[in-house]
N, C-alpha and C positions, 0 to 999 in steps of 0.2 A: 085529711090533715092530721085528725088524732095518731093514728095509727102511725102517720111519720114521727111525728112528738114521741110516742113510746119509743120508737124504734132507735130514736136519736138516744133517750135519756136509758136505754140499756146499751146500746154505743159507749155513752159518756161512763155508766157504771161500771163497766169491762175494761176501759182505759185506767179509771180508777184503778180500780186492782192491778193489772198489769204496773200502774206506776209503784202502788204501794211495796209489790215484790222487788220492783227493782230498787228502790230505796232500800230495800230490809237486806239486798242482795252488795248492793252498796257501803253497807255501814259493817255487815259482815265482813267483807273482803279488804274495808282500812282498819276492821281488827286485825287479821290475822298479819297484814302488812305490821303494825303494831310490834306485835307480839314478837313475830319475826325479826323487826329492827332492834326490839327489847333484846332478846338472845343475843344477836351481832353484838351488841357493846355492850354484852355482860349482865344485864338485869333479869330481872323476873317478871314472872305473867302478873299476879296475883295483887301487890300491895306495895302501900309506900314505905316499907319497912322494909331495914337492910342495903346489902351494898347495891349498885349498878342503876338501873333506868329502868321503871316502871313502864309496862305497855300503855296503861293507861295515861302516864304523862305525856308521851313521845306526840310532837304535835308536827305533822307535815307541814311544812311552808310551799310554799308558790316559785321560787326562786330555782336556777338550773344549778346542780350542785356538781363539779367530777367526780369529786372522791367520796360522794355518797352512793351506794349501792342501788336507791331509787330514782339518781340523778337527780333529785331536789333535796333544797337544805332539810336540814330534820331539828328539831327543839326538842328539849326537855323543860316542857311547862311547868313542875312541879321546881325545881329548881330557878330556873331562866324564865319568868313569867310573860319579861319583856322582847322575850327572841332576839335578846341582844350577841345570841355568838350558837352558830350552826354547828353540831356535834360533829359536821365531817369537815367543814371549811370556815368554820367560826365565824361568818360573814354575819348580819343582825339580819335580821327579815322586813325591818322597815329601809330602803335607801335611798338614795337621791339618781 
């Protein structure tokens, strides 16, 4: 029974990591989405200074968008805190 115990809790440890990667792979890949939607309408990688949309501000919504490039709405947090109007279709990200 030990030896299942081990077996299992290096099972469990290997799933860890396999998750951890894919979270790290995950958060990379809504940067460079980011970054990429940043260029589209003008902005910069780097800072919230200056003209256009920060990557760091650009906040993905949940909602189906047409005339966004990701097909979902897209925010600019740094400006619109409240996701009251979608940069491709100006729709709010809260609705009825």
């Amino acid at each position: 029974m030990e030896k299942n115990i081990q077996t299992l809790m290096e099972m469990l440890r290997d799933a860890e990591g396999r998750k951890l990667d894919a979270e790290r792979n995950l958060v990379m890949a809504e940067l460079e989405v980011r970054q990429a939607l940043s260029k589209t309408l003008g902005g910069y990688a780097g800072t919230f200074l200056g003209v256009g949309i920060c990557a760091a501000a650009i906040e993905i919504g949940h909602w189906a968008c047409e005339t966004s490039p990701i097909a979902v709405c897209v925010y600019d947090d740094w400006s619109d805190p409240i996701h009251d109007n979608c940069l491709y279709c100006n729709n709010p990200e809260e609705r009825k």
